[in-house]
C-alpha positions in Angstrom: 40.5 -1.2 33.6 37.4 1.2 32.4 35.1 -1.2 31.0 32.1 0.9 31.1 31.1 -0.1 27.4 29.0 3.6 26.1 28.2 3.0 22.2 26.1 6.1 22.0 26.5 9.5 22.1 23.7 11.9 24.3 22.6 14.8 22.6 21.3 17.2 25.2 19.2 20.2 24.7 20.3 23.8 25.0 18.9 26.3 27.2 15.5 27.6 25.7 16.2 31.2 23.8 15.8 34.2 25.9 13.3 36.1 23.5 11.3 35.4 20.1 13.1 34.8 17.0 10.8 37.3 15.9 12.8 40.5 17.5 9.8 40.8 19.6 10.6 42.4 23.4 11.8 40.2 25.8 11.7 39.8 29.4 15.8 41.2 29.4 14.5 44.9 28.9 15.7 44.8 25.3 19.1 44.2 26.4 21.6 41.4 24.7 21.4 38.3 26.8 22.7 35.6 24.1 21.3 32.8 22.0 21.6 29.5 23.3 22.8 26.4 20.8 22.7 22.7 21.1 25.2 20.8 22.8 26.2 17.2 23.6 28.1 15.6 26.1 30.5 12.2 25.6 29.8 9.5 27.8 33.5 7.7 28.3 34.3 5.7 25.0 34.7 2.2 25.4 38.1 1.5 26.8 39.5 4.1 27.1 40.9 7.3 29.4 40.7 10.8 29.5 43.9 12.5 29.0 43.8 16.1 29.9 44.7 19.3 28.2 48.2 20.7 29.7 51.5 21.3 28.9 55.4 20.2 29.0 58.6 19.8 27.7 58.8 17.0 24.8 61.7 15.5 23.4 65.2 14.9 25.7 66.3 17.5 28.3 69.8 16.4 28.7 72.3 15.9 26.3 73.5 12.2 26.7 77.0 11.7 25.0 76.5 7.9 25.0 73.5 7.6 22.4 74.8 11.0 20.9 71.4 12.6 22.0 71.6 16.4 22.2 68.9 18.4 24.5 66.3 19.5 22.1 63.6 19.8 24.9 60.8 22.4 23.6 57.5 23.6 25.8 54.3 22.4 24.0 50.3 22.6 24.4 47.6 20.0 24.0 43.9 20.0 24.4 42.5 16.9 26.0 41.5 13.7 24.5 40.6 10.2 25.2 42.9 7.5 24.7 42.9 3.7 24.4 44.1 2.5 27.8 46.0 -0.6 26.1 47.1 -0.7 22.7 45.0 -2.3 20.2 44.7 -6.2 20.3 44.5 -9.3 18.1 40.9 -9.9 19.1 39.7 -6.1 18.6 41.6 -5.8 15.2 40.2 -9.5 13.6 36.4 -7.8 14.6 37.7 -5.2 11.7 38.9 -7.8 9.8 35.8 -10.4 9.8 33.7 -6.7 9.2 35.4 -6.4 6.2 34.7 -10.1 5.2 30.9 -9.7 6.5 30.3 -7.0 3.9 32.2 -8.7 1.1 29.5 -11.6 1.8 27.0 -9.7 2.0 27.6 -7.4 -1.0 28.0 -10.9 -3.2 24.6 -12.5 -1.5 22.7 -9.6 -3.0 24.8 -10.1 -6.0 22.2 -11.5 -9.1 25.6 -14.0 -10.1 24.6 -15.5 -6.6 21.5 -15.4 -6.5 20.4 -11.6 -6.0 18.7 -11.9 -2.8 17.8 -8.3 -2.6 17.3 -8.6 1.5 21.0 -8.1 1.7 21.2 -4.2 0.4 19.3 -1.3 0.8 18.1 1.0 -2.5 14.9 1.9 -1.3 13.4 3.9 2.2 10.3 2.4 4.3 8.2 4.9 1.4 10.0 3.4 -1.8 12.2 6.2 -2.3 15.7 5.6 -3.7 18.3 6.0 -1.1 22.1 5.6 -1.6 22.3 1.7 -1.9 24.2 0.4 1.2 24.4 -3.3 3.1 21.7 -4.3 5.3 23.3 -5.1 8.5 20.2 -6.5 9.6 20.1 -9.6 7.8 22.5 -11.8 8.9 24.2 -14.1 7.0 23.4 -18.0 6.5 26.0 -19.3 8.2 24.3 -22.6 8.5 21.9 -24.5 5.8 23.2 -21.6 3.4 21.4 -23.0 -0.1 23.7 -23.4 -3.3 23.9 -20.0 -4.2 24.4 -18.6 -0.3 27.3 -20.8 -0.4 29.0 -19.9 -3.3 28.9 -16.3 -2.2 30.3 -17.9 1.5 32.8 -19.8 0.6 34.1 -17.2 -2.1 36.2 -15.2 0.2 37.9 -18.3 1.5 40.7 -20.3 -0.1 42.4 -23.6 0.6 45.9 -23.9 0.9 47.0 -26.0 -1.6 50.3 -27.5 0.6 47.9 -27.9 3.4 45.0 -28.9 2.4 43.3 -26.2 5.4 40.5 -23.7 4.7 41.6 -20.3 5.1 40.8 -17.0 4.6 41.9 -15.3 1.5 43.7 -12.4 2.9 44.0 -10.5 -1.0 40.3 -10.0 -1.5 40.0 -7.9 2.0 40.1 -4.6 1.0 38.4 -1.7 2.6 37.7 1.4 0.9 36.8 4.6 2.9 37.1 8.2 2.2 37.9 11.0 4.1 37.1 14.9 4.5 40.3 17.5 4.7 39.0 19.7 6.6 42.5 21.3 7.0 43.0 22.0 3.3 39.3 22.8 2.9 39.8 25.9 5.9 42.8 27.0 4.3 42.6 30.3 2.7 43.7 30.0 -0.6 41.3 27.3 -1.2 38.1 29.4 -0.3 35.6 29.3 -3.4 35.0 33.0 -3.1 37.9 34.9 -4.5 37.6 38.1 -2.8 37.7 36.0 0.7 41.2 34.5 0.0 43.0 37.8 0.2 42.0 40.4 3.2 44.5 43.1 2.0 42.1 45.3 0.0 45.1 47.0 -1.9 45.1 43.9 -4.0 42.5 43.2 -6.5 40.7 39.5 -5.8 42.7 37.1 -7.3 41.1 35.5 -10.6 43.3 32.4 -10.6 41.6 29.1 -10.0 43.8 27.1 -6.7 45.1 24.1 -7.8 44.6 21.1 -5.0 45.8 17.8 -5.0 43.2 14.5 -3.9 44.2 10.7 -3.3 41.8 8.5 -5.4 41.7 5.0 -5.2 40.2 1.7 -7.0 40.1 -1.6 -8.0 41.2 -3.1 -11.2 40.1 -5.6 -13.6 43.3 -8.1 -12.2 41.5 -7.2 -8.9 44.6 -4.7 -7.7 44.5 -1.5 -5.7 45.0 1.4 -7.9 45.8 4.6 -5.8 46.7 7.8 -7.7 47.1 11.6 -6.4 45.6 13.7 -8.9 45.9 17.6 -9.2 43.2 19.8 -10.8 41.6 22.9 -10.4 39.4 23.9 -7.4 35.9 23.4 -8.2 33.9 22.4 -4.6 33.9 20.9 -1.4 34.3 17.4 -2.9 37.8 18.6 -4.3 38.5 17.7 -0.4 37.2 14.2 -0.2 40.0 11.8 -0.1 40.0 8.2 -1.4 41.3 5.3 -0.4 41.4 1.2 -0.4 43.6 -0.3 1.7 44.0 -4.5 1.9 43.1 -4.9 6.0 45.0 -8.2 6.7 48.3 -7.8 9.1 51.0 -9.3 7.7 51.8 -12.0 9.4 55.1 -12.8 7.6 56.3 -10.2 9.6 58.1 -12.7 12.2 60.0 -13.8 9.7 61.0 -11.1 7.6 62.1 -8.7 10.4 64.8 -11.9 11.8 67.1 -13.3 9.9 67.8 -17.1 10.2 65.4 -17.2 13.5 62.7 -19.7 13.4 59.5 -18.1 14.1 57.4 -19.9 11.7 55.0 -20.7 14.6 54.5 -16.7 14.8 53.3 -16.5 11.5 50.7 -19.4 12.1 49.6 -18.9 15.2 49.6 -15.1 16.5 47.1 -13.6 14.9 44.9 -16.7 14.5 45.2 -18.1 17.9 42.8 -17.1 20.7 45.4 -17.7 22.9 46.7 -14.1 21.6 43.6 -12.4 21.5 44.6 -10.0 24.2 47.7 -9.4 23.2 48.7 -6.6 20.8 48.4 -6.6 17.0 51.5 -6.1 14.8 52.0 -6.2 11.3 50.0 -3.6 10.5 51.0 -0.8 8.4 49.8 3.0 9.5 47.9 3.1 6.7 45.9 0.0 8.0 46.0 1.6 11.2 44.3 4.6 9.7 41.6 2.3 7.6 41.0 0.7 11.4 40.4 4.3 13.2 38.2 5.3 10.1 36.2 1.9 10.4 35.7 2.4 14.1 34.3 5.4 14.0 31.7 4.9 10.8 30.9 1.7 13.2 30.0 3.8 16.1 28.0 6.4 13.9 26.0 3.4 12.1 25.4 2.0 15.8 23.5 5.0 16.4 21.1 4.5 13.9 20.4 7.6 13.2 21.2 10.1 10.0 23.2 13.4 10.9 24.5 12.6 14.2 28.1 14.2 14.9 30.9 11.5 16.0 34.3 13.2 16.2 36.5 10.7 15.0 38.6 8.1 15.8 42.6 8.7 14.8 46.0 7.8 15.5 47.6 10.3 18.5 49.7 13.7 17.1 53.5 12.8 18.3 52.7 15.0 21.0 49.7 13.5 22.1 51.5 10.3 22.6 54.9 12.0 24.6 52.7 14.1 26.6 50.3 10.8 27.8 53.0 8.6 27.7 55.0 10.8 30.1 51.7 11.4 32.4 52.6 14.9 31.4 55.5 15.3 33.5 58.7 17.0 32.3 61.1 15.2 34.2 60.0 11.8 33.1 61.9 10.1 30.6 59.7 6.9 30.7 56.0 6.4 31.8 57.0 6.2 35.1 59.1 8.2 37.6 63.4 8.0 37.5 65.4 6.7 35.0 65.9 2.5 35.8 63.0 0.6 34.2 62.5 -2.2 37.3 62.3 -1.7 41.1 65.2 -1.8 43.1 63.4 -3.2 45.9 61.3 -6.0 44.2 63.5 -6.4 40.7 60.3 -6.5 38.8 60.5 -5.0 35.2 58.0 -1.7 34.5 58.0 -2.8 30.9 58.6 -5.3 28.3 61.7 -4.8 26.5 65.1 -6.7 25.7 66.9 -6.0 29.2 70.2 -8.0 28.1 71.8 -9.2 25.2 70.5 -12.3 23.4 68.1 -12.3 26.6 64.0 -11.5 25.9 62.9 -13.6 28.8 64.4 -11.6 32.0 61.4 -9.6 32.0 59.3 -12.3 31.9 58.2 -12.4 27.9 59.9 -13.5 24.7 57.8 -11.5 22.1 54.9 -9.3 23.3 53.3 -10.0 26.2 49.2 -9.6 27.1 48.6 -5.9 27.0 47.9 -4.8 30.5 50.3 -7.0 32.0 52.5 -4.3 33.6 51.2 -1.5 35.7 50.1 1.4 33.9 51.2 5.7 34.6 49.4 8.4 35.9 47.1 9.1 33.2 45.6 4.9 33.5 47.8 3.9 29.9 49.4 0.5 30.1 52.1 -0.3 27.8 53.4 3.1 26.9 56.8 1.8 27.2 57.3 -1.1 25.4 55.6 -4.0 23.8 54.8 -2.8 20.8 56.2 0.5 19.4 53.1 2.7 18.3 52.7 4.2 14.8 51.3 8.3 15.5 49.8 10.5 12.6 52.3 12.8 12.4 54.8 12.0 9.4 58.9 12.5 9.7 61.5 14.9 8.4 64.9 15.7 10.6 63.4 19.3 11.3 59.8 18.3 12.3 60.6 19.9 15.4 61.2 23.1 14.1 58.2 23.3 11.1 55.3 22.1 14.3 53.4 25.1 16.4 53.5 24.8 19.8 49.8 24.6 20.2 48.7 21.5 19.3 51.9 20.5 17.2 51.4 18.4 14.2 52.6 17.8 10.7 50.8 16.1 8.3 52.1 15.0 5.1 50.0 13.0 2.5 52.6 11.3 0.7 51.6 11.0 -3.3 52.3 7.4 -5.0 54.8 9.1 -7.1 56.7 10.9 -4.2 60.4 9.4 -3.4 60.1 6.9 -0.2 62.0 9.0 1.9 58.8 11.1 2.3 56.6 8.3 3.2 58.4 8.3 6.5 55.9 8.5 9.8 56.9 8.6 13.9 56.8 5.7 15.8 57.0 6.0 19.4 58.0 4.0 22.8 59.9 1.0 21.7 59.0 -2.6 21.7 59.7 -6.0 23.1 62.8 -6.4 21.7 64.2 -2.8 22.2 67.2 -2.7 24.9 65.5 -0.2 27.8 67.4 3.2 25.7 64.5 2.7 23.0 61.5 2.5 25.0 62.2 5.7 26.8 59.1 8.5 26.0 61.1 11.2 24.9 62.8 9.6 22.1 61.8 9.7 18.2 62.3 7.1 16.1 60.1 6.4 12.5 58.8 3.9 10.2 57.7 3.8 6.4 54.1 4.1 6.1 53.4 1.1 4.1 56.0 -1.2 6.6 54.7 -3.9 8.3 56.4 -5.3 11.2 56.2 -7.6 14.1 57.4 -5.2 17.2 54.9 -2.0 15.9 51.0 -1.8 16.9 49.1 1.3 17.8 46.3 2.9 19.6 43.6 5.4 18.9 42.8 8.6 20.0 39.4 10.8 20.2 39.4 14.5 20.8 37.4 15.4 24.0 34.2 18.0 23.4 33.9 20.4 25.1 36.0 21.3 29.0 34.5 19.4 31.9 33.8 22.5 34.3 36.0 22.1 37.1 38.1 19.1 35.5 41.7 19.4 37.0 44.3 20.9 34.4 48.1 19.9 34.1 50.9 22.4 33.6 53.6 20.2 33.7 54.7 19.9 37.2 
């Protein structure tokens, strides 16, 4: 695997401009030559592989009578991005998690009720301006010989269990707020701030109705529970587009349990996602809209890692559904899986290409009861292990029957922010590959299957996506071949 571990983005000068701002003559003759701009380049992200633009065929070619599938096979478009090369694991997914601790601590050190030790947040520049108060990741927190007051604030995001007697962390205080720019809404016509710029059609006068746009707000109450509520008002500025949310970080790890009926898998809940031995193995029990706090996280931590004010990161995300079929497929129209044919182990050797449930009542043929460490099996074309199998993968783009049908073929996508007060059924989002105990039909790559956002369950994960800048000149291009 790509280890090459690049935490900072190069910004790289233009091209100087070919004459004087000024309008004075230059050396062109007077002639339009262009002005240059500045650009930046992406070193490889940490971990993952570039996925190039191209195009295919998603969902099934060939009506299967068994599964009742019918051919729904439609040519699509995507730019290229980066993807995680495995899906996200234990060990990268607790960093978020302890993050989210960290700055709980950190916010309470500074905190006068324990002590107020002003170190721990920033209100003021090097010049004794007032800045935006935020945490000072710089001091680091007394972990050892903490004084009475340090401890307090410690030990005030841990809990022990009253049955047994052990010190753990208390998984209801670990909330993570965040907020997020819709730059989709915000570009959209109708909700231009300029009247006479929402309507082209000069036979109509410029509308004089104020838009009406919906936001997701979000806080914590006195009882110390997340309050989320969609509210609609009229269109006043840019911040009518900044989106709110808290969202409790902690994987459920009841998960084991709750998905199998009279199974023991008590050991699961204790020991998965606190064990090192899983570390490397994928993270489950997380909800997409955990997996969406996560992506948000990871990129505000790359920005901060910077340390520097302004700089453009483009953002960490969950894969469109097409993103994920055409990577998972390596891009290739006749592929139904990751790999070529249609059998998911080699005829020659027996060994499995995935791990799934290749018998009934049997996990272990394939070598794994539950998940196994991600990388294990050999990964497609495109360098992505685990695209088949494992641990089914949430996506971004939310479920209706006739998603198919509403999604361009350019960059297909369709997003639906789901209000607290709208029914379930429209909290729906895609899942895609299968997992560990799928039988080998539901791991295949052209196959849709969904989730509720909010569901948390021990066979789905997920991996992140960035958006590459910019075209590579010369970088090869796939048309599905």
């Amino acid at each position: 695997m790509n280890k090459v571990n690049c935490i900072a983005i190069t910004v790289v000068a233009s091209a100087a401009l070919a004459s004087c701002a000024s309008g004075g003559r230059s050396s062109a003759g007077g002639e339009v030559t262009g002005v240059g701009g500045t650009s930046w380049a992406e070193p490889t992200p940490y971990g993952m592989v570039l996925v190039d633009r191209g195009s295919m065929k998603v969902g099934v070619a060939k009506d299967d009578s068994l599964w009742n599938l019918k051919a729904d096979a439609r040519g699509i478009s995507v730019d290229g991005f980066w993807m995680d090369e495995t899906e996200i694991t234990n060990s990268k997914y607790k960093q978020f998690v302890f993050w989210v601790r960290d700055s709980i601590i950190r916010e309470r050190l500074a905190d006068p009720a324990f002590g107020g030790n002003e170190e721990f947040k920033i209100e003021e520049d090097r010049e004794g301006n007032p800045v935006t108060p935020h945490l000072n990741w710089n001091k680091a927190i007394p972990w050892r010989n903490p004084n009475e007051d340090e401890l307090r604030a410690i030990e005030s995001v841990y809990r022990t269990n009253p049955i047994t007697g052990v010190r753990e962390l208390d998984a209801e205080q670990l909330n993570y707020r965040y907020e997020v720019y819709n730059h989709t809404e915000a570009a959209r016509r109708r909700n231009r701030l300029n009247p006479r710029r929402r309507n082209y059609n000069t036979d109509y006068p410029a509308p004089s109705d104020v838009p009406q746009i919906t936001k997701d707000t979000a806080w914590v109450n006195e009882d110390g529970e997340i309050v989320r509520q969609t509210i609609s008002r009229g269109l006043t500025g840019d911040y009518d587009f900044l989106n709110t949310y808290i969202v409790n970080v902690y994987p459920d790890t009841t998960a084991w349990i709750n998905d199998f009926e009279n199974a023991y898998n008590e050991p699961y809940v204790r020991m998965y996602f606190a064990h090192g031995g899983y570390s490397e193995y994928p993270v489950v029990g997380v909800s997409w809209e955990q997996a969406n706090a996560f992506a948000n996280w990871r990129t505000d931590y790359l920005r901060r890692s910077l340390g520097r004010e302004g700089v453009y990161v483009e953002p960490y995300r969950l894969p469109t559904e097409a993103e994920w079929e055409y990577a998972a497929r390596a891009g290739v129209n006749e592929n139904m899986y990751p790999w070529e044919g249609d059998l998911t182990m080699s005829e020659d050797k027996g060994c499995f290409y995935a791990n799934f449930k290749p018998a009934e009542g049997n996990y272990v043929r394939d070598g794994h009861v539950i998940t196994s460490r991600t990388g294990t099996y050999a990964p497609n074309d495109f360098g992505l292990y685990d695209m088949a199998g494992n641990v089914s993968e949430w996506t971004s783009t939310a479920f209706v029957e006739s998603v198919s049908r509403l999604t361009s073929d350019l960059n297909p996508e369709y997003r639906y922010d789901a209000a607290v007060e709208d029914p379930y059924r429209m909290k729906r989002k895609i899942v895609r590959g299968g997992s560990w105990k799928d039988v080998a039909h539901n791991v295949r790559s052209d196959l849709r299957m969904w989730e509720y956002q909010n569901e948390q369950r021990s066979y789905i994960g997920f991996r992140c996506v960035r958006t590459q800048i910019g075209f590579a000149k010369g970088q090869k291009q796939n048309n599905g071949r």
